[in-house]
C-alpha positions as CSV (number, residue, x, y, z in Angstrom):
1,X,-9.5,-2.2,13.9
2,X,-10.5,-5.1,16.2
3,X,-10.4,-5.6,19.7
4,X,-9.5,-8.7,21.4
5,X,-11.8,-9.4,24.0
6,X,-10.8,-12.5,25.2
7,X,-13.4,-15.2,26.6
8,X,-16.6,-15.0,26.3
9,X,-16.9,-12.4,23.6
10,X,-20.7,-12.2,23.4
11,X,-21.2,-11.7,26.9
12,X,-18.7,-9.0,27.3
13,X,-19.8,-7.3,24.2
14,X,-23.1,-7.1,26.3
15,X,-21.6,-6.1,29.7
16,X,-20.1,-3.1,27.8
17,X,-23.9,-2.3,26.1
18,X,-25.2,-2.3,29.2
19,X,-22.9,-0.6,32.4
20,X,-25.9,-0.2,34.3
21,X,-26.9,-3.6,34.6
22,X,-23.4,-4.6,35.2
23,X,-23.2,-2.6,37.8
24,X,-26.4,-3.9,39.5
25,X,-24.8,-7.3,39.0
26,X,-21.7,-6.6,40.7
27,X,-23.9,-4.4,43.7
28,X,-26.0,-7.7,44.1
29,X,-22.8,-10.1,44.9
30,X,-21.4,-7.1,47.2
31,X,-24.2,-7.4,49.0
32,X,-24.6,-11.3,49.4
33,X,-21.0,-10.9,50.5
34,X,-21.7,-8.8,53.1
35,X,-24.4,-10.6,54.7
36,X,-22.6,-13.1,54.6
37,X,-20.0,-11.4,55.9
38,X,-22.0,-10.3,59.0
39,X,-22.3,-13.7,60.1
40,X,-18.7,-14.3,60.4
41,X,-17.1,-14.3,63.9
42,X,-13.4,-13.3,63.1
43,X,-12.6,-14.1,67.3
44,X,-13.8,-17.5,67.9
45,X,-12.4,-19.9,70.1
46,X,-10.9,-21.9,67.3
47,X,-10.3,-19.1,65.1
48,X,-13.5,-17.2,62.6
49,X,-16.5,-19.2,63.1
50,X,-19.4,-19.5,60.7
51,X,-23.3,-18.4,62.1
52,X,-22.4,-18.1,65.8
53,X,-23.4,-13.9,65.9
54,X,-26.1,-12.2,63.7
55,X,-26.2,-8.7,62.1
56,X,-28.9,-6.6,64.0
57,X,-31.6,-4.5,61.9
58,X,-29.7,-0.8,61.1
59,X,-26.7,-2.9,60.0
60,X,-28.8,-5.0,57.6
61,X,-30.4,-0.9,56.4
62,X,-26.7,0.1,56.2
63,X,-25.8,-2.8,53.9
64,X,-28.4,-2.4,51.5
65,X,-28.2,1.0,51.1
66,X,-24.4,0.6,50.7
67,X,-25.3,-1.6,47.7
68,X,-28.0,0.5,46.5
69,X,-25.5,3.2,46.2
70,X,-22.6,0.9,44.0
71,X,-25.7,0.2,41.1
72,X,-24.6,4.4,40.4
73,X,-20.7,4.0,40.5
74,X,-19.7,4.8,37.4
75,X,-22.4,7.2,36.5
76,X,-22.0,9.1,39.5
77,X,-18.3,8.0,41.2
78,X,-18.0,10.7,43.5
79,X,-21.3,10.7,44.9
80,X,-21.5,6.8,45.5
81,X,-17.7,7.0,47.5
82,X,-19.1,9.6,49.4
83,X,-21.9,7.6,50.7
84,X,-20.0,4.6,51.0
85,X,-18.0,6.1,53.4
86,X,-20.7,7.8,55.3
87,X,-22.4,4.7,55.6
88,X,-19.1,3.0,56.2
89,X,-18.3,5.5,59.1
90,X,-22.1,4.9,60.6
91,X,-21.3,1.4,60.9
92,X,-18.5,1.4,62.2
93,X,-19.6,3.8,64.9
94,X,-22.4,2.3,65.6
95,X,-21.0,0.5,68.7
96,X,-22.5,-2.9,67.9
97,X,-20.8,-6.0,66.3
98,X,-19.0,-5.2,63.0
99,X,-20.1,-5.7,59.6
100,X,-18.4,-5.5,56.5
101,X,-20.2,-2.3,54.9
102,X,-16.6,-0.7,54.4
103,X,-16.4,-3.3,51.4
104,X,-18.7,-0.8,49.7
105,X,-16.3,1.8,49.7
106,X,-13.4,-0.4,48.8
107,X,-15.3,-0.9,45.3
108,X,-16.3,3.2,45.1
109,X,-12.9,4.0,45.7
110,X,-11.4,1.5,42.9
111,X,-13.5,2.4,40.6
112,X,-12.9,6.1,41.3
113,X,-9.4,5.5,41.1
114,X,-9.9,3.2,37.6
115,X,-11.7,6.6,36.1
116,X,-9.5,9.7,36.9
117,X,-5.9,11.0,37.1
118,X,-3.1,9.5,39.5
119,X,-2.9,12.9,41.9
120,X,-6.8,12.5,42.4
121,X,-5.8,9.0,43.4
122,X,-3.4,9.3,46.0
123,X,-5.3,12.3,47.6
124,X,-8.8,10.7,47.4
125,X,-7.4,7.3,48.5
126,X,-5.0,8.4,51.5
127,X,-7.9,10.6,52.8
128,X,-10.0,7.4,52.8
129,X,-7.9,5.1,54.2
130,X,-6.9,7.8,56.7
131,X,-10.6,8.4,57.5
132,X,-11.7,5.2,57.7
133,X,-8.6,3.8,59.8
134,X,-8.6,6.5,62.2
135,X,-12.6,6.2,63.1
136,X,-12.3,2.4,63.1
137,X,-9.6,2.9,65.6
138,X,-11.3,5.2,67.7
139,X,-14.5,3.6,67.9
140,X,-12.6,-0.1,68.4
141,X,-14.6,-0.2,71.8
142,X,-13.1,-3.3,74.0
143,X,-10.9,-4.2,71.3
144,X,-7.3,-2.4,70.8
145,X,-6.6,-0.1,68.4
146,X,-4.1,-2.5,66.5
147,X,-7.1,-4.7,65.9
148,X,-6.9,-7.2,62.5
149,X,-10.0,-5.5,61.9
150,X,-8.6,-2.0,61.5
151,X,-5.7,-3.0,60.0
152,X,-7.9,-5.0,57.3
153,X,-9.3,-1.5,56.3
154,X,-6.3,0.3,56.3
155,X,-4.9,-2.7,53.8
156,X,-7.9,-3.1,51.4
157,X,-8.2,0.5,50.8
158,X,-4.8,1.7,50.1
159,X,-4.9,-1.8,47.3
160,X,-8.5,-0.5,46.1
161,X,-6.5,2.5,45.3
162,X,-3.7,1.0,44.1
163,X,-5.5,-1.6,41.8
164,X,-7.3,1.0,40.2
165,X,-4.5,3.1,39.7
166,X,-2.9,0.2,38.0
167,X,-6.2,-0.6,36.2
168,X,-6.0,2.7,34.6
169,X,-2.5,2.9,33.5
170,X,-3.2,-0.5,31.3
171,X,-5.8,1.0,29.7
172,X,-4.4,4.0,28.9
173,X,-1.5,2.2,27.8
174,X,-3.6,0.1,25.6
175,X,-5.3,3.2,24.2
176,X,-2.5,4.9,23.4
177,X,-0.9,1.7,21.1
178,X,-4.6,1.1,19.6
179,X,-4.3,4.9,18.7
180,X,-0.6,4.1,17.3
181,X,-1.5,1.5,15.3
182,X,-4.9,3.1,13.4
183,X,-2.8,6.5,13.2
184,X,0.3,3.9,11.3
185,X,-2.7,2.3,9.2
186,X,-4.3,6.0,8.3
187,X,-0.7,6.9,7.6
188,X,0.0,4.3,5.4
189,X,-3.2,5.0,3.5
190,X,-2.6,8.5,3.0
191,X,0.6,7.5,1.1
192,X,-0.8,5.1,-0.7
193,X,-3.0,7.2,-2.0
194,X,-0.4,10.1,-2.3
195,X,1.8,7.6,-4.0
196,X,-1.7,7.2,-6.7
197,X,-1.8,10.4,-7.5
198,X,1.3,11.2,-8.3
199,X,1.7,8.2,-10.6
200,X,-2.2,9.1,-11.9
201,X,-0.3,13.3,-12.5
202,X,3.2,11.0,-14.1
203,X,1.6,9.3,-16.9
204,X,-1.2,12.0,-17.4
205,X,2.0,13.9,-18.3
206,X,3.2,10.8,-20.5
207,X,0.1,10.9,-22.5
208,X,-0.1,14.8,-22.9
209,X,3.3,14.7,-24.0
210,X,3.0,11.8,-26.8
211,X,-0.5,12.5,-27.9
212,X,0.6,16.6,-28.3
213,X,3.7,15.8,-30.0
214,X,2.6,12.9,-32.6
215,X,-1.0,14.7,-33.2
216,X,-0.1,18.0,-33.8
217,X,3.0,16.1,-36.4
218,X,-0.3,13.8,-37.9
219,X,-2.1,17.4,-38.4
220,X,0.7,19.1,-40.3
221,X,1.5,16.0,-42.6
222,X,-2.2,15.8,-43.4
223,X,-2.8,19.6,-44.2
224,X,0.5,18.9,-46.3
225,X,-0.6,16.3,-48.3
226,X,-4.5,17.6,-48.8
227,X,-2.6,20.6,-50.4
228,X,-0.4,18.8,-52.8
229,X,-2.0,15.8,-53.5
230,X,-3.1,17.2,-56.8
231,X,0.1,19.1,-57.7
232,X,2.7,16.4,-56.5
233,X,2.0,13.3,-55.6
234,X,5.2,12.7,-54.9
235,X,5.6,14.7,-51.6
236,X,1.7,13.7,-50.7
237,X,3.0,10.3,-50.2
238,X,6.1,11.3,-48.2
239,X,3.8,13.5,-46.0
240,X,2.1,10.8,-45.6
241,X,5.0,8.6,-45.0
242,X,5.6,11.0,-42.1
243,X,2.2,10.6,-40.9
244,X,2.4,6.8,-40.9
245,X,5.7,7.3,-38.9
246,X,4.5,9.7,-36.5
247,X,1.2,7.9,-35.9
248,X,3.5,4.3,-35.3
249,X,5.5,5.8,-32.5
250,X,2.1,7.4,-31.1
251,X,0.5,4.3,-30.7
252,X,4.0,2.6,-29.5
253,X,4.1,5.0,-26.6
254,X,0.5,5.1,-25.7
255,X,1.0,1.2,-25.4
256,X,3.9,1.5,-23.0
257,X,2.5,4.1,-21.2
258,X,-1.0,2.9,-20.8
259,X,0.7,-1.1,-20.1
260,X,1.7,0.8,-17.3
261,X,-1.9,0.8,-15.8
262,X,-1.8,-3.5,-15.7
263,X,-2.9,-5.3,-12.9
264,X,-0.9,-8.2,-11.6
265,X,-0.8,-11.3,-13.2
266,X,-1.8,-9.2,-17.0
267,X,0.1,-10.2,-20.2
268,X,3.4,-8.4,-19.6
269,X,3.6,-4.5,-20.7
270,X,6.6,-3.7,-23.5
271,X,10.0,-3.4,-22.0
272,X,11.2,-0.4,-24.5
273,X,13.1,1.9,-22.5
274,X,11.6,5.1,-22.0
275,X,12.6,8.0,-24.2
276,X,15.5,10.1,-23.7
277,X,18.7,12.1,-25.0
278,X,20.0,9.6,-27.0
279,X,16.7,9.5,-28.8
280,X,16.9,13.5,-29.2
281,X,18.1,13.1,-33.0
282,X,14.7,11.3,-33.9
283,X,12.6,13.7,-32.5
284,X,14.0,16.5,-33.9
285,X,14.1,14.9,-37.5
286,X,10.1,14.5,-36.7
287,X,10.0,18.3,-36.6
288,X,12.0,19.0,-39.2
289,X,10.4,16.3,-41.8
290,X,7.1,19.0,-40.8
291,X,9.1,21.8,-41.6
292,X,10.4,23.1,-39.0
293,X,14.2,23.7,-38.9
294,X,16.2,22.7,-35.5
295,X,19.2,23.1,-34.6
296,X,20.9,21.0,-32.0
297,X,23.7,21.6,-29.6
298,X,24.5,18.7,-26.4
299,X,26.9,19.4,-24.3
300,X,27.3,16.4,-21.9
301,X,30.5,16.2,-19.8
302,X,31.4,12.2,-20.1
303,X,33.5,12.7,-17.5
304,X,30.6,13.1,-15.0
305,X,28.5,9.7,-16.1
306,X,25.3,9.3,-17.6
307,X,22.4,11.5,-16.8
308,X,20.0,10.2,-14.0
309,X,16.9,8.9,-15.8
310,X,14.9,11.1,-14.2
311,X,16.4,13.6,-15.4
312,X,17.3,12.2,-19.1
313,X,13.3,11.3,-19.1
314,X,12.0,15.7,-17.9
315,X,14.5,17.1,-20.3
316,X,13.4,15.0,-23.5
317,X,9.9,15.3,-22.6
318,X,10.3,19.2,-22.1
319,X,12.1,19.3,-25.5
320,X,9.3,17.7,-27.0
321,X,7.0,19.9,-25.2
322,X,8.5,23.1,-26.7
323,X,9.1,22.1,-30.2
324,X,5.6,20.9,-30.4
325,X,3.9,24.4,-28.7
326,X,6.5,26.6,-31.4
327,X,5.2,24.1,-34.6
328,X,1.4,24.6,-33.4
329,X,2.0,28.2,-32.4
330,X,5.0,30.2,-34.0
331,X,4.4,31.8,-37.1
332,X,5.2,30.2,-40.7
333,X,9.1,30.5,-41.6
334,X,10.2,30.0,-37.8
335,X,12.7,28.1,-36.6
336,X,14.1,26.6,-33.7
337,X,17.5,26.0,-31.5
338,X,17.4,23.6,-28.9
339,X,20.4,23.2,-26.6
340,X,21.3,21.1,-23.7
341,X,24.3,21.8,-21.5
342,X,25.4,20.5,-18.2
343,X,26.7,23.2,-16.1
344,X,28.3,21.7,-12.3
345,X,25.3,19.9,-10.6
346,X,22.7,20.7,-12.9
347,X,21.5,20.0,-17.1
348,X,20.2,23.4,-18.5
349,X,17.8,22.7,-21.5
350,X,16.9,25.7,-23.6
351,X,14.7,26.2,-26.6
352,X,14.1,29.0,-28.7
353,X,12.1,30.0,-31.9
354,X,12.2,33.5,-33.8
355,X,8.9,33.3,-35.0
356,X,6.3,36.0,-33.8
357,X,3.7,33.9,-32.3
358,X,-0.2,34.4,-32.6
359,X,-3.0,34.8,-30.1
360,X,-2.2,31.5,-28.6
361,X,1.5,32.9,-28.2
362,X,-0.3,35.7,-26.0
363,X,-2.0,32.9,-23.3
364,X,1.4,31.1,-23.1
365,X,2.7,34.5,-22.1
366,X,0.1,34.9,-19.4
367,X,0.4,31.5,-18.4
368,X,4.3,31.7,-18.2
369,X,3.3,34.4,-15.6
370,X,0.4,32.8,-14.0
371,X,0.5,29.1,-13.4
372,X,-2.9,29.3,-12.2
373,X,-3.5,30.2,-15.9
374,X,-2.1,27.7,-16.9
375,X,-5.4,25.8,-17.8
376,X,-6.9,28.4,-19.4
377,X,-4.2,29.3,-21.8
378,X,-5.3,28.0,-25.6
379,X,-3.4,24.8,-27.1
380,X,0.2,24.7,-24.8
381,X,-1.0,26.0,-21.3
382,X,-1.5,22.4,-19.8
383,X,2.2,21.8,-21.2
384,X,3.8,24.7,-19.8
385,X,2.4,23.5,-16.8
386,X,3.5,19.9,-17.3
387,X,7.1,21.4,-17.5
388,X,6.6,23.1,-14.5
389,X,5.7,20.1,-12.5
390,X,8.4,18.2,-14.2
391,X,11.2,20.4,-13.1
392,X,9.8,20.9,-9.7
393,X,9.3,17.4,-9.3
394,X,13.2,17.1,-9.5
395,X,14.0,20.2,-7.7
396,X,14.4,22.1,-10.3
397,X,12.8,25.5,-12.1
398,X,11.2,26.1,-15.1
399,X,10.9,29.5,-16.9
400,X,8.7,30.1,-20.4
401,X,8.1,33.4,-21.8
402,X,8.5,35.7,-24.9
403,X,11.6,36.8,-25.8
404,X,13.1,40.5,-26.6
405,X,12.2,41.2,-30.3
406,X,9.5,38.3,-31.0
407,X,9.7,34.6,-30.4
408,X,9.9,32.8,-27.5
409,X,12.2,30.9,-24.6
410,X,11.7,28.0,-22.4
411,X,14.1,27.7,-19.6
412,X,14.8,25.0,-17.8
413,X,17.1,24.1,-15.1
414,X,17.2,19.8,-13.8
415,X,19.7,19.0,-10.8
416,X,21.8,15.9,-11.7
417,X,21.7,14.7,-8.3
């Protein structure tokens, strides 16, 4: 994030590199003004008068050493407004014509008061301008104690203090909406990239779900028509009517999904619809053309509306999820009974198969138990946990697991709203 730094960029840039010599800079003009200072008679005839007194030899020492001491402000604060005002009080009990060396510690006490809290302020700056008042107005010699010169010290410290308190405020003020602003940019980020990877988890679920489903149809229909291709060539070329079919809609959805990766200003990605419900009839035919019976029940309340698509999207993609792990997994002979019922607020999808399942029936079962095993579980474990994070995604809960006398159940419950 940039930072505006007004005029003269490159010369600011480099005061900031380099505090010290700053520093010496702004010690160097404290002391011409000074000196300068010292020559000024603020009680002339006509008013302050230029060159008409002189500053004698320890005020000239006091000075110098006064400037010496601001080159350290800001590395040591304390320190130099300690001096300052030592050498400020020295001067001004001296007894001899005044000089400005006070000025010294008007710039130690701003800066202390740019650099630390607001109590440390006040205290530190009434005690100065306390200190430095009262010994100016003790040690007035012939003049009275109201002089302008005393009350000239008693103003520039208490606005030393007060400027710096100021300065500080606006910098903490524009620290704390520069820190605003890059935590709002880091923020948005983060979502951005949250908002990746969720789409990156979406449509690696997409393609899990087609490529399962139309491969493990492709493989069936295959091994179907390699075994009667001799015998009857008649169901060969249906089987592999099938596997033309199932192959089609693979490569259909793998288009729509994957169009889903375009960039901007890409040839526009295929507006089909995405599956759901109303397709349920075709998908199930697809399973039963590779011989494995389904049977169907919907019960939709048209009373209620339409499902979300959300949810019409999770509960064919779970359907198509559990037929496909029973045809890889279930034994031969098995069949299936899919059901879909809206119960108040929520769509329960169920499906079941009484065929006793193999090894790979066993690491579902663990998986079902372990989500963390999820990965691990032969053929089906990354789609039990695609269901998983399907129903969760919605707010809702998935349950897979063997059922009582052989076969097995997937569970799973989809909030309408």
């Amino acid at each position: 994030m940039t930072t505006d730094l007004g005029p003269f960029p490159a010369t600011r840039t480099w005061l900031r590199a380099h505090p010290l010599a700053t520093d010496a800079v702004l010690a160097l003009g404290a002391l011409v003004a000074m000196v300068l200072g010292s020559f000024v008679d603020p009680r002339g005839p006509h008013g302050p008068t230029f060159g008409t007194r002189a500053p004698d030899p320890l005020s000239l020492v006091l000075m110098l050493l006064a400037a010496a001491a601001l080159v350290f402000r800001r590395r040591h604060t304390p320190a130099v407004l300690a001096a300052t005002i030592g050498l400020s009080v020295v001067e001004l009990s001296s007894g001899g014509p005044r000089v400005p060396v006070a000025m010294s510690a008007v710039i130690a006490l701003y800066t202390l008061a740019s650099h630390t809290d607001r109590p440390t302020t006040w205290r530190v700056g009434l005690l100065t301008m306390a200190g430095l008042t009262g010994v100016a107005m003790l040690a007035a010699g012939p003049l009275p104690w109201y002089a302008q010169e005393n009350i000239g010290i008693f103003a520039w410290t208490g606005m030393a203090a007060a400027g710096g308190d100021a300065v500080r405020s606006r910098r903490a003020f524009v620290d704390a909406i520069r820190e605003r602003a890059e935590r709002a940019e880091r923020t948005r980020e983060e979502e951005a990239r949250r908002r990746v990877a969720e789409e990156r988890l979406r449509i690696a679920r997409d393609l899990h779900d087609v490529v399962a489903h139309h491969i493990a149809l492709v493989n069936v229909q295959a091994g179907v028509a390699a075994h009667v291709m001799d015998k009857r060539p008649d169901q060969a070329k249906e089987a592999l009517a099938h596997v033309r079919d199932a192959s089609r809609s693979a490569l259909n959805e793998l288009r729509a999904t994957v169009g889903l990766l375009r960039q901007s200003g890409d040839p526009e990605a295929p507006t089909e619809p995405a599956p759901g419900l109303a397709r349920l009839d075709e998908l199930v035919d697809t399973f039963r053309n590779a011989g494995l019976p389904v049977k169907v029940m919907v019960e939709l309340d048209g009373d209620s509306g339409p499902l979300p698509a959300a949810v019409d999207l999770a509960a064919y993609r779970v359907i198509q999820e559990a037929l496909t792990n029973v045809r890889k997994h279930a034994a031969p002979g098995a069949s299936a009974e899919v059901s879909v019922v809206r119960v108040g607020a929520s769509t329960e999808v169920t499906v079941l198969d009484d065929g006793g399942a193999g090894s790979a029936a066993a690491d579902l079962s663990s998986a079902a138990a372990d989500p963390s095993a999820a990965a691990a579980a032969e053929g089906g474990g990354h789609g039990l946990l695609g269901m998983r994070e399907r129903a969760g995604a919605l707010g809702g809960s998935c349950f897979a697991g063997p059922r009582y006398g052989g076969g097995y159940r997937v569970h799973v419950v989809l909030p309408v709203k």
